[in-house]
Each structure stands twice: as structure tokens, then as C-alpha cells.
N, C-alpha and C positions, 0 to 999 in steps of 0.2 A: 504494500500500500504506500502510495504515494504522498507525502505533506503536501500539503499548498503552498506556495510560496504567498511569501510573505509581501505584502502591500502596504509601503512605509504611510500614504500618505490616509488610507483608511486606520491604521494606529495612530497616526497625529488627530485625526476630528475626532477617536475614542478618545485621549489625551482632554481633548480642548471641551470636549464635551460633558467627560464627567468635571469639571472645574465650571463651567459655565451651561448654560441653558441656553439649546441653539436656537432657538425661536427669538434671541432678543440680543446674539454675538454682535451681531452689528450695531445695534442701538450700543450697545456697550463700547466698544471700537471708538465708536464716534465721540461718546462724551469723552473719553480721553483723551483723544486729538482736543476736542474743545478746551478743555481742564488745562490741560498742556499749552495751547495757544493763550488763552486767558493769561495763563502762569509767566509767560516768555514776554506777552506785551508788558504787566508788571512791573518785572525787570528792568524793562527799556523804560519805562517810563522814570523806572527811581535811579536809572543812572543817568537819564536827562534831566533832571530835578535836584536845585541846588538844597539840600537843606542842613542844619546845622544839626544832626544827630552824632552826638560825642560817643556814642557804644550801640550796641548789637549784642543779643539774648543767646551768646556762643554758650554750647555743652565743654563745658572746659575737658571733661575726658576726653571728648572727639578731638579734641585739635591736633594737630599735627605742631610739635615744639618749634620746629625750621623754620615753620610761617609765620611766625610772632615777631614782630619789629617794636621796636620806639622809635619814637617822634626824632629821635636825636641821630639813631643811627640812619635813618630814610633822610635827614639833613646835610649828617656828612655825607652822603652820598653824592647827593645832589649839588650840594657846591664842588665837591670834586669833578664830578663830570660835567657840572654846568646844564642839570635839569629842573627839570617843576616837578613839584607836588602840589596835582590842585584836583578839585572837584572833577569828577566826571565828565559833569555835565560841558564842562571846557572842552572838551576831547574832541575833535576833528577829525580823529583816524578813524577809520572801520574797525568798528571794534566786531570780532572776529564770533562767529557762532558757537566757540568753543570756551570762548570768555561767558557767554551766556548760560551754556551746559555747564559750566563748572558751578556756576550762582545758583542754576537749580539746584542742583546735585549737593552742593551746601546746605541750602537752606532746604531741604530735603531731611538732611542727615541732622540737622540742628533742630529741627522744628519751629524755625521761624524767619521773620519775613528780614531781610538784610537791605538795609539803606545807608546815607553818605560815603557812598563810593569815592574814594580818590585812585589817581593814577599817576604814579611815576614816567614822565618820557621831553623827548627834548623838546623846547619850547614851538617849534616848528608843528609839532603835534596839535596844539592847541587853539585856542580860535579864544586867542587874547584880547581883552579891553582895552583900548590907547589910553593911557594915563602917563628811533631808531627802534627802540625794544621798550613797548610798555610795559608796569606792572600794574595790575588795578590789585586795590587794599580796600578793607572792612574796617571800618575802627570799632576798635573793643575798648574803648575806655581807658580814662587814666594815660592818655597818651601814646598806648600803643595800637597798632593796627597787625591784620591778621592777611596774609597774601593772598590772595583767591585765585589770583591765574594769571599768567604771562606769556606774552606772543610775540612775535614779528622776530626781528634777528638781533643779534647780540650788536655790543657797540664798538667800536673800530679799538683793536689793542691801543694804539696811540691818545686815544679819547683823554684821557684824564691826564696826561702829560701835554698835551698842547690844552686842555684846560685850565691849568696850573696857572699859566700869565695874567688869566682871568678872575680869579679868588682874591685880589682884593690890591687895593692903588700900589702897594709893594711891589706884589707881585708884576704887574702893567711896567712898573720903571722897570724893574730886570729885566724884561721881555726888548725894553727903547733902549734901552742901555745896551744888549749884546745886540742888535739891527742898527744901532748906530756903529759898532764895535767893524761890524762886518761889510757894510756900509764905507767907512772910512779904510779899510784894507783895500777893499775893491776899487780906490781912486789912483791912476798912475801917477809912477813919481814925476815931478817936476812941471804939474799939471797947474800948479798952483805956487809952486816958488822952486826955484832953479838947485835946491839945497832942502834934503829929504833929512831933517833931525825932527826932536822929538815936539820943539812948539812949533812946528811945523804941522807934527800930527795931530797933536793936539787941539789947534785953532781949527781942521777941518773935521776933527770927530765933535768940538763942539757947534759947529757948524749945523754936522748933519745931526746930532743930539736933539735941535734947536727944531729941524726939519720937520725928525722923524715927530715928535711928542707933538708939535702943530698938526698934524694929518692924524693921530691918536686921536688928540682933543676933537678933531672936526669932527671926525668921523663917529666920536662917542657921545656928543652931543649933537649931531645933524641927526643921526638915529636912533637917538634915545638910550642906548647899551647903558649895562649897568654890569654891578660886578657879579658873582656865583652868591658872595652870601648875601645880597640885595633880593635879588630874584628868584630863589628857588620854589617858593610859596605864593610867589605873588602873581595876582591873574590880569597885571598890566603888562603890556609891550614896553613903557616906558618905564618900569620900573626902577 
């Protein structure tokens, strides 16, 4: 006697069937796509939405330790690499459908609804007030925030070392000081007096000194720049 072969997909509707009553599968189907969409607009809507909620109803046993920041270390950060920490709702970029699964899937796992989203990324990201790799963060109170999910591509290894000239008026002279350094190397000799000694060099590095810090100033006030720990929080262009 022969067995029957086996028929995977009449074993899946026994499966689906005793779990659910097929007279009403699709009605059911359907409200959770609904439930799900509802769920997803939500979201979008609280990360388009400026508000001042200082915490979020986290299960502290769920949390993941790695994903806990403070205020302080998301600061240095940010003047190091010369980024914003700001609202959400600032954000400009596509924020990716996977940033969105993770928020469900959070507030899933937490049992509760997660609002004042911020996001770590470079000011270019944002869609600033005239006055590379995101992160979006939860705050949980007491100044620290919890990471919820991160996208797009890492930041150039060089990022924080050509940031450096930018962290604060100090740093900016170092930056005019070795451009005039190099500046004044790159003038031939006897271009400027027939007898190449040292007040010689001198008169033409303070020359170009003079140059370079004039085209600095123009350029940091005709565009409003400011320094890394001016701006890392703050949601003006001119900051």
C-alpha cells in the first residue's frame, strides 16, 4: 500500500485554520494591515512634531546597555565632528522605512507610545531656521537618551580631524597660522626683495597672515558659520 504524498500547502490552511476561523481570515488580515498603517502614520506624525517631552515609559530590563547615551557624550560628539543634535522634526533626509520598523518594534517590546525624537547628522541634513550617517535617539530622562536606529553610511575617517580647526576661535588661528605658514613657503625667492633672510620672510608670512584671517572673517560672517560648540544643538543656520 501506497502513502499519499504529502500536500505542503493543504497542511499550511490545517495550520492557519485551526488558529483562526476561515470564514473571517481575511477580515482579520485586513484589520492588521489597518492597525499596522494607523501604527506607522503615528510615528511619522511624532517624528514630524516638535515637542518638549524630556522621557519615555522605557522597561528598563529590555534595554539594550550600548544604546544609553548622555547629553554630554552625544555633545562631544558633535563638536568633534561638527554635527546637530536636534529635533526630528528638523530632518530633511529620508528617513528610511527601517528607522520606522525599529520604533514599532520598540514601542512594541516596551508597551508604549515613544515621542521627542532627536537625530544626530550633519547640519546639511536639516532644514534649519536663518537666525552623512544619522542617528535618531528616545530620551529617557535625566539627560540621557536611548538609540533607536541608525542609517545611511559612516562619516569620512578624516571627518573629525579636519573638524578640529572648527571647535573653537583657537583652534581657527592654528588652522590661518599653518595656511599662512605654507602660503608664505610657496612665494619665490627674490619675488619680493632681491635678498631671501628671515625679515624678509617674515614681512611676507605677515602679509599673507593678514590675507588669509581677512577671507576667514569674510567668509564666517558673509555666511553666518559659527564654531562646533556654538552649533551642535542649535536649529539656526546662523548660529
Amino acid at each position: 500500500m501506497l502513502l499519499p504524498r504529502t500536500n505542503i500547502e493543504n497542511q499550511l490552511n490545517k495550520v492557519r485554520n485551526k488558529e483562526y476561523a476561515p470564514t473571517t481570515w481575511k477580515e482579520q488580515v485586513l484589520r492588521v494591515f489597518q492597525e499596522d498603517a494607523a501604527h506607522e502614520e503615528r510615528i511619522l506624525e511624532n517624528l514630524d512634531v516638535k515637542e518638549d517631552v524630556l522621557k519615555n515609559d522605557f522597561d528598563f530590563d529590555l534595554l539594550e546597555t550600548g544604546k544609553i547615551y548622555h547629553i554630554d557624550q552625544i555633545k562631544k560628539i558633535c563638536i568633534d565632528y561638527r554635527l546637530r543634535f536636534l529635533d526630528s522634526k528638523y530632518f530633511k533626509g529620508k528617513l528610511p522605512a527601517s528607522a520606522v520598523s525599529a520604533i514599532k518594534e520598540l514601542e512594541k517590546k516596551h508597551d508604549t507610545e515613544l515621542k521627542g525624537f532627536k537625530i544626530i547628522a550633519p547640519s546639511k541634513l536639516f532644514k534649519l531656521e536663518n537666525a552623512d550617517d544619522p542617528l535618531l535617539f528616545a530620551p529617557m530622562g535625566n539627560d540621557y537618551f536611548y538609540l533607536v536606529h541608525k542609517w545611511g553610511n559612516d562619516l569620512h575617517p578624516l571627518r573629525k580631524f579636519m573638524m578640529w580647526f572648527f571647535k573653537s576661535f583657537e583652534n581657527l588661528l592654528i588652522l590661518t597660522f599653518l595656511v599662512s605658514i605654507l602660503l608664505t613657503l610657496m612665494v619665490p625667492d627674490g619675488l619680493f626683495s632681491k635678498t631671501s633672510d628671515t625679515s624678509t620672510f617674515l614681512m611676507i608670512f605677515f602679509f599673507m597672515f593678514k590675507s588669509v584671517a581677512a577671507v576667514v572673517l569674510f567668509y564666517g560672517f558673509a555666511l553666518g558659520k559659527n564654531f562646533n560648540t556654538a552649533i551642535w544643538n542649535s536649529k539656526y543656520f546662523n548660529a
